[in-house]
N, C-alpha and C positions, 0 to 999 in steps of 0.2 A: 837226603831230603831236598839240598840245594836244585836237586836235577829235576827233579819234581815239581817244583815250584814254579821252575824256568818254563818247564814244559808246560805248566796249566796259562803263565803269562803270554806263552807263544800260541797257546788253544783260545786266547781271548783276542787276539788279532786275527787269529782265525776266523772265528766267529765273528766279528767286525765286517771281516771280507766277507762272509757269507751272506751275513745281509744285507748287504748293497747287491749282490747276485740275486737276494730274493726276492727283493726291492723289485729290482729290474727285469726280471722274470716276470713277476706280476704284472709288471705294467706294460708289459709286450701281449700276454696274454692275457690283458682285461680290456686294454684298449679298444674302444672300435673306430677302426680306420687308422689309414697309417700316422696320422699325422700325431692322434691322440696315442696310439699306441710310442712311438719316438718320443711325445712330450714325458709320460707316463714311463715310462722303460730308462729314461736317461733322470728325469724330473724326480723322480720319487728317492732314487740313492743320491742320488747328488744334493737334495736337502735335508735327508739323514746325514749324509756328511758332513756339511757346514753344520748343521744344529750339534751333530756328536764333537766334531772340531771344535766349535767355538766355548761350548759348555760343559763336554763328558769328559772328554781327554784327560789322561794323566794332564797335560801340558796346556790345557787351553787356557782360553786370552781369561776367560770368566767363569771364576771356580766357584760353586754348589755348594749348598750347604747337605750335610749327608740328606736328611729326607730328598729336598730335592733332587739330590744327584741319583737316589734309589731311583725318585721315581719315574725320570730322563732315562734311567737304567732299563726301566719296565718297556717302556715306550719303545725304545731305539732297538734294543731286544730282541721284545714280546711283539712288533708288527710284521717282523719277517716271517713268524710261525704262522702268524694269520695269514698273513698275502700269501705263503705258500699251501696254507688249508683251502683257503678258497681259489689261488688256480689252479685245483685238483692235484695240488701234491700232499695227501694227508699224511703219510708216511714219515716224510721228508719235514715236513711240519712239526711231528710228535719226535723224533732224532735230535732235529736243532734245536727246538723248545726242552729238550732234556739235557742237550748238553749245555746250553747256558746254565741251566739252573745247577745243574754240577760244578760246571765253573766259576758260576756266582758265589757257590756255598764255600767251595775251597779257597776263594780268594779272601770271603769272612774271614774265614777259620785261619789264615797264614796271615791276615791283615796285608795283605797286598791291595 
């Protein structure tokens, strides 16, 4: 069960890094013009990171109370399923939107 557990913690950095890719994705292809596209494509993960840093982290400077950490959880999440439904990756959307919430449930249920 140990290996299992490790593996759903190592699927939750995963997922981490994927939304800052989705983050980023989006904002390369929402953008119009390059400039907005760059502000938007680097802008958009970079302040899911400091807000996940500062407040969601196992280790951050400033720890949450559970509702609000859930609901930083939804946020931080649940915008990369969005940013990727709307720059036409719906697929790619309903995948990552499913595996968080897998991983969400498992880490309830192991109290990780």
């Amino acid at each position: 069960m140990f290996v299992i557990q490790t593996a759903n913690l190592a699927l939750r950095f995963l997922l981490e890094l994927c939304a800052l890719a989705a983050l980023g994705y989006w904002g390369f292809r929402t953008g119009r013009g390059l400039i907005v596209k760059i502000g938007l494509g680097f802008g958009a993960p970079l302040l899911i990171a400091v807000v996940w840093a500062t407040f969601g982290a196992p280790g951050a400077s400033v720890q949450l109370s559970a509702p609000l950490h859930l609901l930083l959880e939804l946020v931080v999440f649940g915008l990369p399923a969005v940013a990727l439904f709307t720059a036409g990756k719906p697929g790619l959307a309903w995948i990552y939107g499913l595996a968080v919430v897998i991983n969400r449930t498992l880490m309830y249920l192991w109290g990780q």
